[in-house]
C-alpha positions in Angstrom: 0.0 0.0 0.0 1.4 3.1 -0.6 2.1 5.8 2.1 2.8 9.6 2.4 6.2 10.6 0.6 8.3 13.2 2.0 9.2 16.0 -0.4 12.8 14.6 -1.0 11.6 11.1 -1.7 8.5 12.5 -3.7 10.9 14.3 -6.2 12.9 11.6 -7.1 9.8 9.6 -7.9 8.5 12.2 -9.8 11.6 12.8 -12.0 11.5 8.5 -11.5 7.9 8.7 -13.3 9.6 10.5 -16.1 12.8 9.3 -16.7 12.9 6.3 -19.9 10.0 8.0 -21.6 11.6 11.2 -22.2 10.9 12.1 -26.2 14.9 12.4 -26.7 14.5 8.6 -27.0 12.1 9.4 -30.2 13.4 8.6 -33.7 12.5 11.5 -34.8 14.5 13.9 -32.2 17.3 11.2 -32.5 17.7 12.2 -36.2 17.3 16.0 -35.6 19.9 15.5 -33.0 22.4 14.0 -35.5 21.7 16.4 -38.3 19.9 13.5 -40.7 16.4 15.5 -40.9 15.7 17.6 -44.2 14.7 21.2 -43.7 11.1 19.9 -44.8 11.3 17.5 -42.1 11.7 20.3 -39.5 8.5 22.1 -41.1 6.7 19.2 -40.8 7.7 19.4 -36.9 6.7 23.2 -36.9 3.3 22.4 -38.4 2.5 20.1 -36.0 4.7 22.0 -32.7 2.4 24.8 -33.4 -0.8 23.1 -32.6 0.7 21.2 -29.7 2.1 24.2 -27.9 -0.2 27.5 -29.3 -2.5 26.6 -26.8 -0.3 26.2 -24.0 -1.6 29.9 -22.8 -4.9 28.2 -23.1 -4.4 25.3 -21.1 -2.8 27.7 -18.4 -6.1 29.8 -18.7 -8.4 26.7 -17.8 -6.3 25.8 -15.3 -5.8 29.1 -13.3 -9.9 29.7 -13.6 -10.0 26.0 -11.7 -7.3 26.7 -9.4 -8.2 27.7 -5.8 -7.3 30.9 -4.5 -5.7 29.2 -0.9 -3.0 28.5 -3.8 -1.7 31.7 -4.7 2.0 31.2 -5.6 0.9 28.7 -7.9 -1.8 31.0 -9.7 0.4 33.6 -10.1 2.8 31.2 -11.4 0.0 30.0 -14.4 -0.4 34.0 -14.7 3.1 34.9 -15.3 3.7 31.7 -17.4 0.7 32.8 -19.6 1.9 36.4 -19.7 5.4 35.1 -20.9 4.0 32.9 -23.6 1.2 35.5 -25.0 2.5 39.2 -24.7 5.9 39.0 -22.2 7.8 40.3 -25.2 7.7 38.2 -28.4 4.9 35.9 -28.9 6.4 32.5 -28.3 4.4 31.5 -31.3 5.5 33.9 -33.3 9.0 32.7 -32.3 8.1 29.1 -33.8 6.4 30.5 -37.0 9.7 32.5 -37.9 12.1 29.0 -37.4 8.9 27.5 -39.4 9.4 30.0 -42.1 13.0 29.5 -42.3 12.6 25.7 -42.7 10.7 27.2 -46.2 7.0 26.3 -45.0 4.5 29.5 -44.5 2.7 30.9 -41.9 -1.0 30.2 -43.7 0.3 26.3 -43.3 1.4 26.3 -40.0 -1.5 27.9 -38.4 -3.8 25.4 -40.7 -4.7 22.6 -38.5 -5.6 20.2 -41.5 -1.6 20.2 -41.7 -1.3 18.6 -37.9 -1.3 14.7 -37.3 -4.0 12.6 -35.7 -1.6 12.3 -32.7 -0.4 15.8 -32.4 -4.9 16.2 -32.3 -4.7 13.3 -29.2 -1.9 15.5 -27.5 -3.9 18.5 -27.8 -6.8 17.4 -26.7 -4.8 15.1 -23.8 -3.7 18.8 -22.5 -7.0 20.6 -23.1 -8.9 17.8 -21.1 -5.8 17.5 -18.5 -6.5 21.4 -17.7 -10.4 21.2 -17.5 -10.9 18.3 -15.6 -8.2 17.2 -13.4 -7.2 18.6 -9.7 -5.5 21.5 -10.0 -2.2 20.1 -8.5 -2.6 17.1 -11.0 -2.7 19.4 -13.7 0.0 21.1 -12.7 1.8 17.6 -12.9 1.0 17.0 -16.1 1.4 20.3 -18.4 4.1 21.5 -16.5 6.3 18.7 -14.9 5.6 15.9 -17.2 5.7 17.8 -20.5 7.3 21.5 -20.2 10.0 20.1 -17.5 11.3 18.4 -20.3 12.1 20.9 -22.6 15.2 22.0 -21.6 16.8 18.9 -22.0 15.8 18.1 -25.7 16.3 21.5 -26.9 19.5 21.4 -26.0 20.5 18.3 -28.0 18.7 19.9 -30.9 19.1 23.2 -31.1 23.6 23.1 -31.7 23.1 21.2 -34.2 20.4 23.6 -36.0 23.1 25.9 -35.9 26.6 24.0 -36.7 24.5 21.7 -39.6 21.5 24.0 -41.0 23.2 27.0 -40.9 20.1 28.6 -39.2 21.2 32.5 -37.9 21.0 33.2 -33.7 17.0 34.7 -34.7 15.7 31.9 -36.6 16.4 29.6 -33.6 15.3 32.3 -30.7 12.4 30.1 -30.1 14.5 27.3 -28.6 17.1 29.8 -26.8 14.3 31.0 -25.0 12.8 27.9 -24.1 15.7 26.0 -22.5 16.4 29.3 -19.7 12.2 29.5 -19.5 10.9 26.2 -19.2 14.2 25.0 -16.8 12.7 27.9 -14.6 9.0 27.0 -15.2 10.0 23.0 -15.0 11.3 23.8 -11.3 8.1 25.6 -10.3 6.0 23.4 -11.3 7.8 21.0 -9.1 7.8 23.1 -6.5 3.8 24.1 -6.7 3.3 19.6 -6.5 5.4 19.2 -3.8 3.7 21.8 -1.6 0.4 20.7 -2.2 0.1 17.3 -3.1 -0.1 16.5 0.6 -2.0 13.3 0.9 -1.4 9.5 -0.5 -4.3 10.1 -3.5 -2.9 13.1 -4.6 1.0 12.1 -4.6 -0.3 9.2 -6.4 -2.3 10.6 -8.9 0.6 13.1 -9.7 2.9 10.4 -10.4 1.3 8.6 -12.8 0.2 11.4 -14.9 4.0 12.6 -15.0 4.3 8.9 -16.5 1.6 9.7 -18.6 2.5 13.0 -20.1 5.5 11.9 -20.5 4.2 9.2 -22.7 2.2 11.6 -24.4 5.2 13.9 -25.8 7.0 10.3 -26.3 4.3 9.2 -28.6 3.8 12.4 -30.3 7.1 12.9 -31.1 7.0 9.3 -32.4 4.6 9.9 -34.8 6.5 12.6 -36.6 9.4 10.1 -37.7 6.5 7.7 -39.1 4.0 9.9 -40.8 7.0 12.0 -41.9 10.3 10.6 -42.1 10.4 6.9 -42.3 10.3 6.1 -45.7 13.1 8.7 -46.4 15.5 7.7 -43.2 14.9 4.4 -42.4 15.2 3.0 -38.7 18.9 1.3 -39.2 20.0 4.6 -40.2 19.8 5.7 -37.2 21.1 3.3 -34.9 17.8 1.7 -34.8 16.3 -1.2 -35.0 13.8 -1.8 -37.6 
């Protein structure tokens, strides 16, 4: 039966629920990483990123509405994080549409969601539902510690080589600059916001799995991309893989 964690022991389960599943281990961002992608492969990504992460500002919204007001470090946190996604200086998706641009696909194509995949529509609508219907804490779980916790980490296997093998200038890529120092800092509230007030069994529990599961979620998403997009142009053996 499981019991009361303390915060220490809480936090390594949480990062415990994440770890294996982290979308790094995606063909997709294992090929970015070592520069095999075409630039049409990374507008494919853009196209579908878009749909995935415009809303984040959305999800926040449902989420802070829902939150109680007991909770206030962790509403102004959802504030702040929606004011620095929306209007805290450039729009982060404005940010995305100029790397999407660059890749050589168009703005009218990027906001089109026709041009997203079935599974970037299950992620969306995993994070719309996570934010409207889940405990506030478990939410807070989900969007922020199982999926934007995890940023940091793959942007920074991606984004050198954007650079060093695509040649793209410091402004094209100012969407992932800005995300590994933000969402590092946003990662570690989130955890922060959990471990204060996920203070019983049900709720510690509850948080833990849907880490696992948005962590599955970004996994599979990012997994879909190298299938509906790459795989008959990059084979799995070509990367290390097996087929």
């Amino acid at each position: 039966m499981a019991e009361l964690l303390n915060r220490d022991d809480f936090r390594k389960a949480l990062e415990e629920a994440i770890k294996g599943k982290s979308a790094n281990k995606a063909p997709f961002s294992i090929a970015w990483a070592s520069g095999k992608l075409s630039r049409g492969h990374l507008a494919r990504w853009a196209e579908n990123h878009y749909h995935y992460v415009g809303p984040f500002a959305d999800y926040l919204a449902y989420l802070y509405a829902r939150t109680p007001d007991h909770m206030t470090e962790a509403k102004d946190f959802l504030l702040a994080n929606m004011y620095e996604e929306e209007i805290g200086g450039d729009r982060h998706t404005d940010l995305l549409i100029r790397f999407a641009e660059a890749c050589g696909t168009t703005r009218e194509r990027v906001i089109n969601p026709d041009n997203m995949s079935p599974t970037t529509r299950g992620l969306q609508a995993w994070c719309y539902s996570v934010a409207m219907r889940e405990d506030p804490v478990v939410a807070v779980a989900a969007l922020v510690v199982g999926l934007e916790s995890q940023v940091p980490s793959i942007y920074r296997k991606q984004t050198p080589t954007l650079r060093e093998k695509y040649q793209f200038t410091d402004e094209e890529v100012e969407f992932f600059d800005l995300h590994i120092v933000s969402d590092e800092i946003h990662g570690e509230r989130g955890y922060q916001i959990v471990l204060e007030n996920a203070t019983t069994v049900e709720l510690q529990q509850r948080c833990l799995k849907i880490c696992e599961i948005g962590a599955q979620m970004r996994l599979l998403y990012t997994t879909a991309l190298y299938y509906d997009y790459v795989e008959k142009e990059i084979p799995l053996p070509e990367l290390g893989l097996a087929a």
